[in-house]
C-alpha positions in Angstrom: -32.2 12.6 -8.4 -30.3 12.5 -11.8 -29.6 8.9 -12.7 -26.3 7.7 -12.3 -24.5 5.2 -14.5 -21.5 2.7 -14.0 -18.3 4.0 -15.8 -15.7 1.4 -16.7 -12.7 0.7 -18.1 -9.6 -1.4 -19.2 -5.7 -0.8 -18.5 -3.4 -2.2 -20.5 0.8 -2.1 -18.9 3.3 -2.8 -21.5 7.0 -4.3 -20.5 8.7 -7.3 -20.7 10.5 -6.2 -17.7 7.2 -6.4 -15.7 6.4 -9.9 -17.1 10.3 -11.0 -16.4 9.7 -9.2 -12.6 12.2 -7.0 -12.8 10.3 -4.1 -11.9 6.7 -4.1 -9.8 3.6 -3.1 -11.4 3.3 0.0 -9.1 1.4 2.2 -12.7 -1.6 -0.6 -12.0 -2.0 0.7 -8.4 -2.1 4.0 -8.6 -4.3 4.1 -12.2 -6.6 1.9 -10.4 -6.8 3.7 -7.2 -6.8 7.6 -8.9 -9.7 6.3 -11.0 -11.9 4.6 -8.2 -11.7 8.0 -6.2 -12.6 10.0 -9.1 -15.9 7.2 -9.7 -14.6 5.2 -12.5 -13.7 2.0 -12.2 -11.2 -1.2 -14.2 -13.2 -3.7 -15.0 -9.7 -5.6 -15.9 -6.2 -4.8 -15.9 -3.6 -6.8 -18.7 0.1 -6.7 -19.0 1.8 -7.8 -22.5 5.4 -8.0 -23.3 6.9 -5.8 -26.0 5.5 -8.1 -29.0 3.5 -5.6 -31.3 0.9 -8.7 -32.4 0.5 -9.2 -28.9 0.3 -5.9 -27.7 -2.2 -5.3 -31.0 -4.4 -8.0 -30.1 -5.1 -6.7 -26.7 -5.9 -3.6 -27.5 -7.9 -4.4 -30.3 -10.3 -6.8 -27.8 -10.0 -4.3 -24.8 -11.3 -1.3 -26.7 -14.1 -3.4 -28.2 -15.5 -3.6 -24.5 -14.8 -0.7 -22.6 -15.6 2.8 -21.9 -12.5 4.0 -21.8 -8.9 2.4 -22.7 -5.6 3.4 -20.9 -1.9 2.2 -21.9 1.2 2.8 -20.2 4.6 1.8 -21.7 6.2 0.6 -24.9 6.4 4.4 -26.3 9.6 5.2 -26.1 12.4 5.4 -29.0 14.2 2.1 -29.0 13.5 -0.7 -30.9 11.2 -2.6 -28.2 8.9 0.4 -27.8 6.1 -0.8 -30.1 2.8 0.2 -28.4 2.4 3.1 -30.9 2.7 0.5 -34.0 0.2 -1.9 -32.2 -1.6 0.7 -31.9 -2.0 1.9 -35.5 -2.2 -1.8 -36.1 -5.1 -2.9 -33.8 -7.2 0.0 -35.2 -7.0 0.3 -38.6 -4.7 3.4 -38.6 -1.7 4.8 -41.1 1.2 5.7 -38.8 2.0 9.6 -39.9 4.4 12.1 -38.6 2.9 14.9 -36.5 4.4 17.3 -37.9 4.1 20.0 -35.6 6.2 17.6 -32.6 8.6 17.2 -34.9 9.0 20.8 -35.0 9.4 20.9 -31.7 11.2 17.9 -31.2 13.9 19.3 -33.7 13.8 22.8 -31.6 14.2 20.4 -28.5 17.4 18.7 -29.8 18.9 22.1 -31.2 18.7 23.4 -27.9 20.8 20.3 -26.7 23.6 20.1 -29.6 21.7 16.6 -30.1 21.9 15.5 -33.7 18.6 14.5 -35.4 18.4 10.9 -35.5 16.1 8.1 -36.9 15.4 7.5 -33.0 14.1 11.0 -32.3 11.9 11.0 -35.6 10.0 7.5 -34.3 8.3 9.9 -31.1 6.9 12.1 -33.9 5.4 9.0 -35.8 1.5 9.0 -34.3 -1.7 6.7 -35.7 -3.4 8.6 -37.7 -6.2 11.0 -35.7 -4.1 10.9 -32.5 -3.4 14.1 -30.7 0.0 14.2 -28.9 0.0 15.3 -25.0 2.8 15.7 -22.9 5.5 17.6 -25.4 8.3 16.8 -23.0 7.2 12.8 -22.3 5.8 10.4 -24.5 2.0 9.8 -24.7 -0.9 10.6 -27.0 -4.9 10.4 -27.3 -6.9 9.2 -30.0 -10.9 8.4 -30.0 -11.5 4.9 -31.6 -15.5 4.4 -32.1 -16.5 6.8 -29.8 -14.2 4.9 -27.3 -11.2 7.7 -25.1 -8.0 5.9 -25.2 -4.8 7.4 -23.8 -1.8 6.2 -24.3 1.3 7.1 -21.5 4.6 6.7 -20.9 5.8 4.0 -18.6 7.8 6.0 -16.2 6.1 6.4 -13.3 6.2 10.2 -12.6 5.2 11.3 -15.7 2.7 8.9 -16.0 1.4 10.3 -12.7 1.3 13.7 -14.1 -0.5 13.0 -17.3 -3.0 11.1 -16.1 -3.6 13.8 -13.5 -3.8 16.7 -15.4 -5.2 15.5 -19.1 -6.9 12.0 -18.4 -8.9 12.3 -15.3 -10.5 15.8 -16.1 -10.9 14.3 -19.7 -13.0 11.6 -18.4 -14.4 13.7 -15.5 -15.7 15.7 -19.0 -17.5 13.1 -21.1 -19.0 11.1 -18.7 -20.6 13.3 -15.9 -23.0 11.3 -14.5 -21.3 8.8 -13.5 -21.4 7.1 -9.8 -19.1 7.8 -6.7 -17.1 5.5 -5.2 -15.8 5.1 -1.5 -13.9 2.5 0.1 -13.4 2.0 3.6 -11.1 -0.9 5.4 -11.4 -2.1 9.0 -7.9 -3.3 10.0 -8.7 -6.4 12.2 -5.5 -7.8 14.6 -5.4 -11.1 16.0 -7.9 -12.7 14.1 -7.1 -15.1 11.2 -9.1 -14.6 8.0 -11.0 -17.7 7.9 -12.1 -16.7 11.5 -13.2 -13.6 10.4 -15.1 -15.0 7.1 -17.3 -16.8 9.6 -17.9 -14.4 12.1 -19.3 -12.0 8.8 -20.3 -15.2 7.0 -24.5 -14.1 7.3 -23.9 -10.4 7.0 -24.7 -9.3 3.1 -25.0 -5.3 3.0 -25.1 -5.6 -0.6 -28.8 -4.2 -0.3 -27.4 -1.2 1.3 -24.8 -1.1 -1.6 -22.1 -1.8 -0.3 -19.3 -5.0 -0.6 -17.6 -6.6 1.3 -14.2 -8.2 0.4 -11.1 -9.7 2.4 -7.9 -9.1 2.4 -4.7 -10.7 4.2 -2.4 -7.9 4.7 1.3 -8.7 6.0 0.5 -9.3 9.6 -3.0 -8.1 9.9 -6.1 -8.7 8.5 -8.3 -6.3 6.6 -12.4 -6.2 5.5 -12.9 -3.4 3.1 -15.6 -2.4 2.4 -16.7 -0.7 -0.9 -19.7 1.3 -1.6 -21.5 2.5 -4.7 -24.1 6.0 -4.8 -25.5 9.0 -6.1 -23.1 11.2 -4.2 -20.6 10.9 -1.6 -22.7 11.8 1.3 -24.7 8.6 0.3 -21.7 6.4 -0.2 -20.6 7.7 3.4 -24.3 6.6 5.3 -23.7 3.7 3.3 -19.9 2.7 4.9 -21.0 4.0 8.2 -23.7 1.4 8.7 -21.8 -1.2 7.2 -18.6 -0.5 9.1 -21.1 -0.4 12.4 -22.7 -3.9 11.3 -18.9 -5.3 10.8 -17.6 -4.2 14.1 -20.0 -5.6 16.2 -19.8 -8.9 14.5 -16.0 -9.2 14.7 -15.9 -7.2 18.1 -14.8 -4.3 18.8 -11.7 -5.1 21.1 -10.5 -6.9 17.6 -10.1 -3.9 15.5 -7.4 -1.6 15.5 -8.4 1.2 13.0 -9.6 2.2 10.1 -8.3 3.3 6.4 -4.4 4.2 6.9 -4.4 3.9 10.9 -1.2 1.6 10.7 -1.0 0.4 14.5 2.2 3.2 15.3 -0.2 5.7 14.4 -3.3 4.4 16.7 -0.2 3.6 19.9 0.6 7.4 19.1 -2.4 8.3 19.5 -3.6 6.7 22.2 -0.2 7.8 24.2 -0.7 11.6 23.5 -4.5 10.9 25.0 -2.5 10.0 27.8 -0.5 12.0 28.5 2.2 9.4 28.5 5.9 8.7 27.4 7.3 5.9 26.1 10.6 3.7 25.0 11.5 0.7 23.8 14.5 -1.8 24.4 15.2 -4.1 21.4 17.7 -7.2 21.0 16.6 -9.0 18.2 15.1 -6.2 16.0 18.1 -4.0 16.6 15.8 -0.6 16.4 13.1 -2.0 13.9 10.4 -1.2 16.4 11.7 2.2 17.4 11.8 3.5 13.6 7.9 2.1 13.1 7.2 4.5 16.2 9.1 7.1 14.9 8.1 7.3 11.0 4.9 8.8 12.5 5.5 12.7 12.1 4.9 14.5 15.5 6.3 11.1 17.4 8.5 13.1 19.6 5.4 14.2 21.1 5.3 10.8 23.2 8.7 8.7 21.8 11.3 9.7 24.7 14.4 7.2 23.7 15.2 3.8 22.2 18.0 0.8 23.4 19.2 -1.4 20.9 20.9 -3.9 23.4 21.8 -6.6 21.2 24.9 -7.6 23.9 24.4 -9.1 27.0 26.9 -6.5 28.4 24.1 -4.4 26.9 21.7 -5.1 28.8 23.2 -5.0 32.1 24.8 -2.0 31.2 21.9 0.1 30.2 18.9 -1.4 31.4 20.3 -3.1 34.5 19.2 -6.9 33.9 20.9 -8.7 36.7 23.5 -10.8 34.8 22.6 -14.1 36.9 19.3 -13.3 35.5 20.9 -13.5 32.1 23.2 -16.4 33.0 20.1 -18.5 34.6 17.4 -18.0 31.6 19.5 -17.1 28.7 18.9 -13.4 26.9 15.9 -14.6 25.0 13.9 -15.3 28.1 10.6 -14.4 29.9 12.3 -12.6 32.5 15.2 -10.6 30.6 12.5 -9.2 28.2 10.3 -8.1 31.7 13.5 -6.6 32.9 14.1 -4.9 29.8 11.1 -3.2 29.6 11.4 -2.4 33.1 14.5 -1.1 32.7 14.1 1.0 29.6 10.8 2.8 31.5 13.1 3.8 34.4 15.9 4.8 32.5 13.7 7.4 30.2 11.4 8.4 33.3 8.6 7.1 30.8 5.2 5.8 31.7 5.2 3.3 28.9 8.6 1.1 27.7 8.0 -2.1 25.3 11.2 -4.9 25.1 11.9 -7.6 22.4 14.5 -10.2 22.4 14.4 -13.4 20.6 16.2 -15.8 17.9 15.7 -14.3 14.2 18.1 -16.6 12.6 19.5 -18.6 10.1 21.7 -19.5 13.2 21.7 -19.6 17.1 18.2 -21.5 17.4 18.7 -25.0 19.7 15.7 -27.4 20.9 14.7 -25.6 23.6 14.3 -22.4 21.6 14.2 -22.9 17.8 14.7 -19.9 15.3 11.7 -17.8 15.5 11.5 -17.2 19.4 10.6 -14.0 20.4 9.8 -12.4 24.1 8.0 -9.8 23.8 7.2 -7.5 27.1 4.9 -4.5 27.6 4.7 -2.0 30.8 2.4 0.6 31.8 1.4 2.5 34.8 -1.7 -0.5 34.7 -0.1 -3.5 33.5 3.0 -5.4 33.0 3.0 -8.6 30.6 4.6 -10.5 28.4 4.4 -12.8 25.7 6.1 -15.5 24.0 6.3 -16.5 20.2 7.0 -18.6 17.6 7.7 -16.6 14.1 8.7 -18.6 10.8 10.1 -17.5 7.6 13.3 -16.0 6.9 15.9 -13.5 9.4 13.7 -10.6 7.9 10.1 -12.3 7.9 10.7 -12.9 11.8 11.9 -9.4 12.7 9.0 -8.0 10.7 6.6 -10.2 12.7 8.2 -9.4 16.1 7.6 -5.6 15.6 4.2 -6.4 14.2 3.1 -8.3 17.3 5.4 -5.8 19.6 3.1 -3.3 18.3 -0.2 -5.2 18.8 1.3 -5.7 22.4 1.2 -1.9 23.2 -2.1 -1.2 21.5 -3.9 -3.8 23.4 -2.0 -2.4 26.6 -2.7 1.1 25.7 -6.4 0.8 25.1 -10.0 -0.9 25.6 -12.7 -1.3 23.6 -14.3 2.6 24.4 -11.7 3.6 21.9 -13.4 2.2 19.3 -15.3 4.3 17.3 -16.5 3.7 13.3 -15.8 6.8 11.3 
């Protein structure tokens, strides 16, 4: 078999406004992720504000150490776009006018009524020995000892479409034998991360070549597990029997999916098994847990109706909770939420009907029930139950956990552990 060979990289982000926070570093992500798939990996990512010494120094250690250099940002005409004089800067290299852009740049700005201006002349202005890509966006490649370095805009979509359609197959090109990459993640509910560290604490598939890495996740848990071969086939026997090895440690009834199984897709999928219908009755989240169910295309398939009942009146009125039940145990209450649910199911003529109600805040907590307590009820043709909790963090941070733990309810409710299958 043809030996393989580990191909990596540095990204450089450029932007004060990603330093100051006023914009995420969503260009690292995808870069990151689009290069793994394609069996290259970032052996470290930098951001640097919009100082050209800065900016120069980084690029000047980063290419000294990688296979390949990428740069996003900084290339545009203002006066704080200076990646392109770092550039120059860091290696050695006369800025010059490509003359051929400016051409077309001039055309460009004809074709608008725009007046030529110093601005438009900087885009034209390239280190010496770069090749411009991307006419209509900033961005250009140059080859520094034997080193690929692309240089692309900040903005998102075109960044997207460069790197797609010049840098990857550019790469793809010099450095074919290269290995694959595959990453798996098991989503694990219920479990907290230190609980799951021990339970895998003596399991080392690193001989099978494959890692093993945690990862908190909002309001679940994830083990991913990342695996290095010859081809994909090999990097998929690899994940299998690693994934198999996880599971059984952790258990089985723990896990609620794999790779992008978010828990409304799994409940969806385990009610069209069924057969079954479902609706939900909400106080508290005020339809937070009916648009999770929903934002799963083909959820009208098994998602008959939802109640956002965030009255009283409400609830009597729609669901039918007895008012003295109301008046005896207050709305956020063991029983109202059982009665909700109860009362959604027969009001849709659905098999399955989950109910939340609880206190989300800043106000309305007492002693008794403190901000952050949440009923949450489940009913099927099998079960009924119910379950009381204690969320913290802000009015958002405690809906988010109620429909988080609303649809752990259902899953656990919907299946068993025969469900569980490593793929």
């Amino acid at each position: 078999m043809e030996k393989r060979a580990e191909v990596t990289g540095s990204l450089v982000t450029v932007g004060d406004e990603i330093l100051l926070g006023d914009i995420p570093n969503g260009n690292s992500h995808h870069i990151a992720s689009e290069l793994r798939s394609k069996g290259f990996r970032l052996d470290r990512i930098v951001t640097v504000g919009d100082r050209e010494d800065e900016i120069a120094e980084i690029l000047e250690k980063s290419v000294s150490r990688s296979q390949f250099l990428i740069v996003t940002g900084g290339l545009g005409p203002t006066e704080d776009d200076r990646t392109c004089s770092a550039a120059s800067r860091a290696f050695g290299r006369a800025q010059v006018t490509d003359e051929d852009y400016c051409q077309w740049l001039r055309g460009r700005a004809a074709e608008r009524r725009l007046a030529w201006s110093d601005e438009l002349a900087r885009l034209a202005e390239l280190p010496e020995g770069a090749v411009k890509i991307g006419l209509e966006m900033a961005g250009f490649f140059l080859e520094h000892e034997g080193v690929p370095c692309y240089f692309l805009p900040g903005v998102p979509g075109e960044m997207r479409m460069l790197l797609s359609e010049m840098v990857i197959p550019d790469l793809e090109e010099r450095f074919p034998g290269r290995y694959v990459y595959l990453k798996q993640v098991v989503r694990v509910q219920g479990l907290f991360e230190s609980e799951i560290g021990r339970r895998l604490r003596e399991l080392d598939c690193r001989h099978m070549g494959v890692e093993i890495g945690y990862l908190p996740q909002g309001r679940e848990n994830w083990v991913t597990l990342f695996a290095r071969g010859a081809s994909e086939d090999e990097c998929r026997r690899q994940l299998a029997e690693a994934c198999r090895k996880v599971v059984d440690l952790i258990g089985a009834h723990n896990v609620s999916g794999y790779g992008d199984d978010v828990l409304e897709k799994v409940v969806g999928r385990l009610l069209r098994q069924s057969g079954w219908r479902m609706a939900v009755a909400e106080s508290c989240t005020g339809g937070l847990l009916s648009a999770r169910v929903t934002s799963v295309p083909g959820a009208s398939d098994y998602f008959d109706r939802g109640f956002v009942t965030y009255s009283n009146r409400a609830k009597m009125d729609l669901l039918d909770v007895p008012g003295e039940l109301i008046e005896v145990h207050g709305a956020v209450s063991e029983p109202v939420a059982l009665e909700m649910a109860r009362g959604a199911r027969v009001r849709a003529g659905a098999e399955v009907a989950a109910a939340v109600t609880g206190i989300a805040g800043p106000g309305g907590g007492s002693p008794v029930k403190p901000v952050g307590t949440v009923y949450i009820a489940c009913v099927t043709p099998r079960v009924e139950t119910v379950e009381k909790h204690l969320f913290s963090g802000n009015r958002e941070d405690i809906r988010g956990s109620a429909v988080h733990t609303a649809l752990q309810i259902l899953w656990r409710c919907l299946t068993d552990d025969s469900h569980i299958h490593c793929h």
